[in-house]
Backbone as a printed PyTorch tensor [residue, N CA C, xyz], in Angstrom:
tensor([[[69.1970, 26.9610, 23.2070],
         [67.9580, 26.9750, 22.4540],
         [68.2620, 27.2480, 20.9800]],

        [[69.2370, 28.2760, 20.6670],
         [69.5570, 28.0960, 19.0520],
         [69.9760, 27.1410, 17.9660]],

        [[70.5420, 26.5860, 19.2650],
         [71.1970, 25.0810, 18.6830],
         [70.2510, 23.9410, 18.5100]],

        [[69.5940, 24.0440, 19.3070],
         [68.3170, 23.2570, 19.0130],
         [67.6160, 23.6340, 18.0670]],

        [[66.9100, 24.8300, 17.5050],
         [66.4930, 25.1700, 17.0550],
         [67.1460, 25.2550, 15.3180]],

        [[68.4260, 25.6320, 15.1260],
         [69.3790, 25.2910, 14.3690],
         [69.2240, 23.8370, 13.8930]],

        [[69.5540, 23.2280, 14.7090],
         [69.3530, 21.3380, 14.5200],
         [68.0510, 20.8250, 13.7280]],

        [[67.0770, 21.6400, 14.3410],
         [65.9590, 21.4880, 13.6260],
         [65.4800, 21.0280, 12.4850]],

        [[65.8600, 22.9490, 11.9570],
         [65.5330, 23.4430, 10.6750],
         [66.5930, 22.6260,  9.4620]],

        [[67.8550, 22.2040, 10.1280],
         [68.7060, 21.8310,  9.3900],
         [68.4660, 20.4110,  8.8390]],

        [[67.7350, 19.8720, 10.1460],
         [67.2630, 18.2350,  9.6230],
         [65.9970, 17.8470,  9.2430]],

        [[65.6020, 19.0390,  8.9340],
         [63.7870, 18.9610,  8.7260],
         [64.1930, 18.9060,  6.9220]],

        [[63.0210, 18.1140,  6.2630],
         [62.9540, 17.7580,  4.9800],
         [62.1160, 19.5380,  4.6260]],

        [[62.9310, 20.1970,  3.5140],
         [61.5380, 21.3280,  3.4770],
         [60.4320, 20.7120,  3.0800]],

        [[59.4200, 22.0800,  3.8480],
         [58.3300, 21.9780,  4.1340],
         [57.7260, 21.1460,  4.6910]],

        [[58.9800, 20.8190,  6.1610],
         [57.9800, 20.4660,  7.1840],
         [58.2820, 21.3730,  8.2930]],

        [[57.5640, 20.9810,  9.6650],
         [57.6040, 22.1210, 10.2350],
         [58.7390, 21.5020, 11.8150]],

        [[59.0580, 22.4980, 12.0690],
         [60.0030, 22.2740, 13.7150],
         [59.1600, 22.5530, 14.8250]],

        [[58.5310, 21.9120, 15.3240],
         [57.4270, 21.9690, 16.0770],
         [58.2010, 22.1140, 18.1220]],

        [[58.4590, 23.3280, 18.1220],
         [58.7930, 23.8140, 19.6120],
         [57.5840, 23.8630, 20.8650]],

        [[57.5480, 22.8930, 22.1620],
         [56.4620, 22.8810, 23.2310],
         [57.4870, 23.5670, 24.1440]],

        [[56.6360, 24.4240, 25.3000],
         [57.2650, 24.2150, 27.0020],
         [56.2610, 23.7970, 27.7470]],

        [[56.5030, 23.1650, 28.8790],
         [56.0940, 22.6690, 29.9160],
         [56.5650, 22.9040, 30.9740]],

        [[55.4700, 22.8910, 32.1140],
         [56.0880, 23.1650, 33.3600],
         [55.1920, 22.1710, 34.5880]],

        [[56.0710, 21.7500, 35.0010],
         [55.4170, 21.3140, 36.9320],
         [55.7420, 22.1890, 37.6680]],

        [[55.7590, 21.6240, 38.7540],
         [55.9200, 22.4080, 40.1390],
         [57.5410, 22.4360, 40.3160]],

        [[58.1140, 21.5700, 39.5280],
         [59.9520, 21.8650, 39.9980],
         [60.4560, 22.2260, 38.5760]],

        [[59.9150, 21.5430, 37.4540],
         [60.6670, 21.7800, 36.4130],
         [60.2610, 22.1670, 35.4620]],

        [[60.6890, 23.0410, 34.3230],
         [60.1860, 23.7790, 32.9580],
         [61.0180, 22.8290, 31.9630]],

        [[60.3100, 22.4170, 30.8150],
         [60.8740, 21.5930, 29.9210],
         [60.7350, 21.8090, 28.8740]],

        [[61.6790, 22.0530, 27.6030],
         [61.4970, 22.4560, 26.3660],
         [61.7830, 21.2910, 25.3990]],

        [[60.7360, 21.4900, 24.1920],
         [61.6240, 20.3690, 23.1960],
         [61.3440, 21.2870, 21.8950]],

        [[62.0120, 20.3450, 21.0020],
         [62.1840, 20.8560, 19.8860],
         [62.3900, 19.7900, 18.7300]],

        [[61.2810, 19.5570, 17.7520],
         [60.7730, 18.4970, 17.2450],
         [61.0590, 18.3840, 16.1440]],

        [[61.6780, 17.4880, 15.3790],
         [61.8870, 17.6880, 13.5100],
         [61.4350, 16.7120, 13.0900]],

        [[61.5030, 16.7940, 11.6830],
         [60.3630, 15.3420, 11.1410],
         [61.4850, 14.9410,  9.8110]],

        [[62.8550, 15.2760, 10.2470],
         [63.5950, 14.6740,  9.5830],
         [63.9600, 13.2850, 10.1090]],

        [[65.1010, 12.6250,  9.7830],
         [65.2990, 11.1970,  9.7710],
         [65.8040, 10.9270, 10.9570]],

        [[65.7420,  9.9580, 11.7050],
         [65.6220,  9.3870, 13.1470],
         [67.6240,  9.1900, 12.7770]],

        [[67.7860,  9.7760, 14.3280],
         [69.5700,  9.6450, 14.3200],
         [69.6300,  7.9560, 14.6190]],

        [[70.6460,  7.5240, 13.9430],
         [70.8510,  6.3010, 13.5520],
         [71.2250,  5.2760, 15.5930]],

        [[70.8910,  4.0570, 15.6420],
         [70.9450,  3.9380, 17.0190],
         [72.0290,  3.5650, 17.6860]],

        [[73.2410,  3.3440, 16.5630],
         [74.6320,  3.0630, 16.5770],
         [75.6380,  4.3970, 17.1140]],

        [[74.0950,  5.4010, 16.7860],
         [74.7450,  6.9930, 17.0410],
         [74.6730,  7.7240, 18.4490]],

        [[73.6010,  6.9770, 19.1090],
         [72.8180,  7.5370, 19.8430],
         [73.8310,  7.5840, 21.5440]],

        [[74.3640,  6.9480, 21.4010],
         [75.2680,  7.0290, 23.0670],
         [76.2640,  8.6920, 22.6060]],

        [[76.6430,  8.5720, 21.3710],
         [77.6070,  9.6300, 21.1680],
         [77.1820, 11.3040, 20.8810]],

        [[76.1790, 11.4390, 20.9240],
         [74.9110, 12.2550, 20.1010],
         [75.8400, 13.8630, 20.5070]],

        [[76.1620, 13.5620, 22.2150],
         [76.5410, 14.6540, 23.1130],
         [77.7690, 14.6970, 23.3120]],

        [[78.6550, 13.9460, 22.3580],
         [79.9410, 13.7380, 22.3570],
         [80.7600, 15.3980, 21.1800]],

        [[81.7700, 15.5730, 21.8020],
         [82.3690, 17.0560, 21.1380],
         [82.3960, 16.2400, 20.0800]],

        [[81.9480, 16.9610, 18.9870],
         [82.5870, 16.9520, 17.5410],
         [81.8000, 15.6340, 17.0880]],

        [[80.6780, 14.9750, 17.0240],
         [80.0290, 14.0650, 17.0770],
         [79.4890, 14.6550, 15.8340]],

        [[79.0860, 13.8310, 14.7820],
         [78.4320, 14.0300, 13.9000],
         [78.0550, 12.5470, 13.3790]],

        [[76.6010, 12.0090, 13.0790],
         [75.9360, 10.8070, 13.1230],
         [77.1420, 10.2850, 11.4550]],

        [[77.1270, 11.7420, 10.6620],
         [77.4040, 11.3670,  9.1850],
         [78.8680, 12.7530,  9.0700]],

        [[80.0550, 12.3810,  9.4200],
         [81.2910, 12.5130,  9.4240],
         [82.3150, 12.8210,  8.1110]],

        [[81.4040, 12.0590,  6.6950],
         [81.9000, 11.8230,  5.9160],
         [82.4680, 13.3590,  5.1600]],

        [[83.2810, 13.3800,  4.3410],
         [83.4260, 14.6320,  3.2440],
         [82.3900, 15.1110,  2.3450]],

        [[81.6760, 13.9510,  2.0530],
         [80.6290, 14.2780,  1.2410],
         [79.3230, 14.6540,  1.8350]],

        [[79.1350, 14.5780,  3.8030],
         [77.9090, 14.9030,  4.0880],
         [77.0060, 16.0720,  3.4380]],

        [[76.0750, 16.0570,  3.3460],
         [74.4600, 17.3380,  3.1120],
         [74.6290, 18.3440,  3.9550]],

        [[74.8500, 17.9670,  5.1900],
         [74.6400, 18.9070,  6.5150],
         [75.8510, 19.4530,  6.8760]],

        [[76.1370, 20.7290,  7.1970],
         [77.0540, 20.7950,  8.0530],
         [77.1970, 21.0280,  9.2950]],

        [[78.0310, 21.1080,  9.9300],
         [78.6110, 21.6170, 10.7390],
         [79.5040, 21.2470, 11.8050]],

        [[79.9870, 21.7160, 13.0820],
         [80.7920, 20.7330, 13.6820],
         [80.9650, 19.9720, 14.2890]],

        [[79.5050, 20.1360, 14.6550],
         [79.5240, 18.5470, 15.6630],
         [80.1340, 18.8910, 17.2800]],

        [[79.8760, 20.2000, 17.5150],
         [80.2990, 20.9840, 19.1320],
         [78.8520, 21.7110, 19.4060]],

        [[77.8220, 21.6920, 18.6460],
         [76.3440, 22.4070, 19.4320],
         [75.6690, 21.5060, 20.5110]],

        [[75.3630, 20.1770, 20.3170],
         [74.8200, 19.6350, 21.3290],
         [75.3880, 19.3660, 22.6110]],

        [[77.1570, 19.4960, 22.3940],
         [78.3660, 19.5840, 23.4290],
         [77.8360, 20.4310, 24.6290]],

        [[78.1370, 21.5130, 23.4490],
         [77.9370, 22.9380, 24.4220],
         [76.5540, 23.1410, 24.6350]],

        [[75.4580, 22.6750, 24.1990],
         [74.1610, 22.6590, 24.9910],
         [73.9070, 21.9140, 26.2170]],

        [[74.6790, 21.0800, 26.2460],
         [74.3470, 19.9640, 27.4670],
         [75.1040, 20.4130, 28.5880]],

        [[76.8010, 21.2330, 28.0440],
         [77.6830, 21.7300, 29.2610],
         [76.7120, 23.3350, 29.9510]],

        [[75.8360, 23.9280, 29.1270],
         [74.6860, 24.8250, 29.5810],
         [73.8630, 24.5290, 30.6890]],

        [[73.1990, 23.4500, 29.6170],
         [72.0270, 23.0300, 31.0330],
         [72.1020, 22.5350, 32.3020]],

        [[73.6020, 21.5680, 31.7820],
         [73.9940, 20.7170, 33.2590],
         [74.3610, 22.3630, 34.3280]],

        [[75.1130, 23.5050, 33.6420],
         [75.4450, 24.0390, 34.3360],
         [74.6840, 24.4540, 35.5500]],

        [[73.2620, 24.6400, 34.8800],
         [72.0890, 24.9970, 35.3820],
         [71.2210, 23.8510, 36.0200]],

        [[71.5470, 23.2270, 36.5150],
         [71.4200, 22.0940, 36.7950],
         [70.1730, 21.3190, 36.0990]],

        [[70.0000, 21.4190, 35.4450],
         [69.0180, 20.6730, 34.3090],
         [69.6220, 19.2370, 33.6230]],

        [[68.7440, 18.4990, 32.6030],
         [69.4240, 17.7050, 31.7110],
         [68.6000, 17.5980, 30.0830]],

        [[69.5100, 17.6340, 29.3430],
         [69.0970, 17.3430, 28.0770],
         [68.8630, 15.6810, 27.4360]],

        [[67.7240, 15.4950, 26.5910],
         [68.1340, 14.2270, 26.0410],
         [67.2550, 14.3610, 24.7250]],

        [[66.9000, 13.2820, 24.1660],
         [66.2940, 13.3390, 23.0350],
         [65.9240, 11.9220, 23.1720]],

        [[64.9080, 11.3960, 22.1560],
         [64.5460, 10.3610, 21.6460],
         [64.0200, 10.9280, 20.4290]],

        [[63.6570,  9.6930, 19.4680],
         [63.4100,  9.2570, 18.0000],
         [62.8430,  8.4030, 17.5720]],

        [[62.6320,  8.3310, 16.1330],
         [61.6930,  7.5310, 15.4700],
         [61.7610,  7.6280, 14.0520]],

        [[61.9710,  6.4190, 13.6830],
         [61.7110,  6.2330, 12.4090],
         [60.3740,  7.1640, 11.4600]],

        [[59.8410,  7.6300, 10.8400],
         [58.8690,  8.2090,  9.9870],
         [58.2760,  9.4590, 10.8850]],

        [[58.9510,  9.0780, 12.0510],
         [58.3210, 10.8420, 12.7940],
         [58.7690, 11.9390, 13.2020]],

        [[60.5690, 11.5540, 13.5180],
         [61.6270, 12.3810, 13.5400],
         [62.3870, 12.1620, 14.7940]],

        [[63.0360, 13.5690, 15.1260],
         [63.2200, 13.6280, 16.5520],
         [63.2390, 14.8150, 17.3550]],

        [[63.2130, 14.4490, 18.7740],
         [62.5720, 15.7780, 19.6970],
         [63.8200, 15.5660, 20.5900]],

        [[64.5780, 16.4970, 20.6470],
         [65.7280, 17.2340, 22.1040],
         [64.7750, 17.8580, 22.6430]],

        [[64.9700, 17.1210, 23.7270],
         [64.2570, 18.7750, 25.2570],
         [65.1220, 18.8010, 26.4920]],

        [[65.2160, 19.5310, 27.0900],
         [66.0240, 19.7500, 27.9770],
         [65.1110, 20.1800, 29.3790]],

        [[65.0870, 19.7200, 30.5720],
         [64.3770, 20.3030, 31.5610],
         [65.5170, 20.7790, 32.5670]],

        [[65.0030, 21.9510, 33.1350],
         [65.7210, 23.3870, 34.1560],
         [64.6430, 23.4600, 35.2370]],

        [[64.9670, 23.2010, 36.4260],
         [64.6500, 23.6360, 37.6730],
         [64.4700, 24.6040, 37.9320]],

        [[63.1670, 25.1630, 37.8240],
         [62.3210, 26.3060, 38.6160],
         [63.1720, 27.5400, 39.2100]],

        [[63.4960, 26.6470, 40.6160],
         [64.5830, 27.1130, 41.4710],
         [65.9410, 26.6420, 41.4310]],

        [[67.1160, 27.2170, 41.2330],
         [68.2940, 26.6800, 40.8480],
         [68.5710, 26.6800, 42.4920]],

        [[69.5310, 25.3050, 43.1450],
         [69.5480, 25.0590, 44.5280],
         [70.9500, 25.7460, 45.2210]],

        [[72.0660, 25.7640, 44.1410],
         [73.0160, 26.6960, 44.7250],
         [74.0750, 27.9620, 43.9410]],

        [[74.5710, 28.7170, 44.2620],
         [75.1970, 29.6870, 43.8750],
         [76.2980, 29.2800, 42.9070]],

        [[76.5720, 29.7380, 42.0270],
         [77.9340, 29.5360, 40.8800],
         [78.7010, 30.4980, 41.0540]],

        [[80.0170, 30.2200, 41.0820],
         [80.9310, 31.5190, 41.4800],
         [81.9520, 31.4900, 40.0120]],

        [[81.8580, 30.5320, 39.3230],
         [82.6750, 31.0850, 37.9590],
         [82.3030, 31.2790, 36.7380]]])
């Protein structure tokens, strides 16, 4: 959730806002986390969850960082048997949410 939340604020133009929902059914609770910065490019989008992935790589990027948060968010949720994804949009931004099962179905021993 920090990382998401992190991702956010980092790709939001100031003064807009990071707009966080949850949801729930009967099996699953689902979170997203919404920015109204610029839609990840679609050349980017298979790699998004790839270690060390960054859409803009260059020396000179705006943003930093390393390109291992959405890694290690996805090796989280899967742990938990959930899944993360995102979609996007041109002029509206983009939303990661991740949905987690209610009831987790078996025991983890490491």
């Amino acid at each position: 959730m920090a990382n998401l939340l992190s991702n956010g604020a980092k790709f939001s133009p100031k003064g807009t806002k990071v707009v966080i929902k949850i949801s729930n059914d009967d099996e699953y609770i689902t979170v997203s986390v919404t920015n109204q910065g610029p839609a990840i490019p679609d050349d980017f989008h298979d790699k998004v969850f790839d270690r060390f992935a960054q859409a803009d790589s260059s020396d000179t990027r705006k943003i930093g960082g390393t390109g291992l948060g959405l890694n290690i968010s996805k090796a989280i949720i899967v742990q938990h048997e959930g899944t993360i994804d995102f979609d996007c949009a041109p002029e509206i931004g983009t939303r990661f949410y991740f949905k987690l099962p209610l009831k987790i179905s078996r025991l983890r021993t490491h």
